[in-house]
C-alpha positions in Angstrom: -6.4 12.9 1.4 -4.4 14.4 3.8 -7.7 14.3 6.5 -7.7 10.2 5.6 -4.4 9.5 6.7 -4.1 11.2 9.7 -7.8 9.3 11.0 -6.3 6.1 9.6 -2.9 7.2 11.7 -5.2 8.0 14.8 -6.9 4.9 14.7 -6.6 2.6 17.8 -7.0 -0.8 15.8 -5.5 -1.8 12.9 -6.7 -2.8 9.6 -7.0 -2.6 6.2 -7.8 1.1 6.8 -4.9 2.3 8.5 -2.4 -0.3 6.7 0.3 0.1 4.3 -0.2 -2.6 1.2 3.2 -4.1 0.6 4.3 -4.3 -2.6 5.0 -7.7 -4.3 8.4 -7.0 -5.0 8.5 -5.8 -1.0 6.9 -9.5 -0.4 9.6 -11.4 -2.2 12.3 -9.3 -0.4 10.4 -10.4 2.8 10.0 -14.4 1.8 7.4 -14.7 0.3 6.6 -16.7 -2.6 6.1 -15.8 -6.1 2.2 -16.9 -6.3 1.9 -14.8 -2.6 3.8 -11.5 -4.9 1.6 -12.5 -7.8 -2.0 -12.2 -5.2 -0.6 -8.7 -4.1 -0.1 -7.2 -7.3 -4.2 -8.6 -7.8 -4.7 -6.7 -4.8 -2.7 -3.5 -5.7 -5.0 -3.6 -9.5 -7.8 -3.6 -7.5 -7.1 -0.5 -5.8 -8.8 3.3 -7.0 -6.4 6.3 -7.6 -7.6 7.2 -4.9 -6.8 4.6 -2.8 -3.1 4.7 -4.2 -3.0 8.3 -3.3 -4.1 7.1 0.3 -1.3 4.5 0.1 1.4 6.3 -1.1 0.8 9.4 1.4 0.3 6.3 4.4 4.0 5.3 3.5 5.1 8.8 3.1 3.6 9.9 6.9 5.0 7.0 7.9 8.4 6.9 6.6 8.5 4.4 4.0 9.4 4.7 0.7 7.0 5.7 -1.9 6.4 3.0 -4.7 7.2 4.1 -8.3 6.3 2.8 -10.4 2.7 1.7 -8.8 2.1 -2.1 -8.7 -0.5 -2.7 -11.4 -1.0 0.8 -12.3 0.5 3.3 -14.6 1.6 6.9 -13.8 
């Protein structure tokens, strides 16, 4: 994991693969509307353990704070 982030961290353009995924509660606090907080959480279910893991250590290398409990996972 660790290998992922820093390449995502080196990366010279951004995108989905070097970008922290906001959490819904993140995109209220930001503005946003419920139905835009209820498409991320969609987008946070869609996500593989292993692309929370990749998340979480993003935000962590980063300086953000980790998400717990994971939107629309458990554990």
């Amino acid at each position: 994991m660790a290998t992922r982030v820093d390449e995502a961290l080196a990366s010279d353009s951004e995108g989905p693969h070097n970008s922290i995924l906001v959490s819904p509660e993140e995109m209220l606090e930001m503005g946003h509307t419920e139905a835009d907080a209820a498409g991320q959480l969609v987008e946070w279910e869609k996500l593989s353990s292993e692309d929370v893991a990749f998340q979480q250590c993003l935000r962590a290398r980063q300086g953000d704070p980790l998400l717990d409990p994971v939107p629309g996972h458990d554990g």
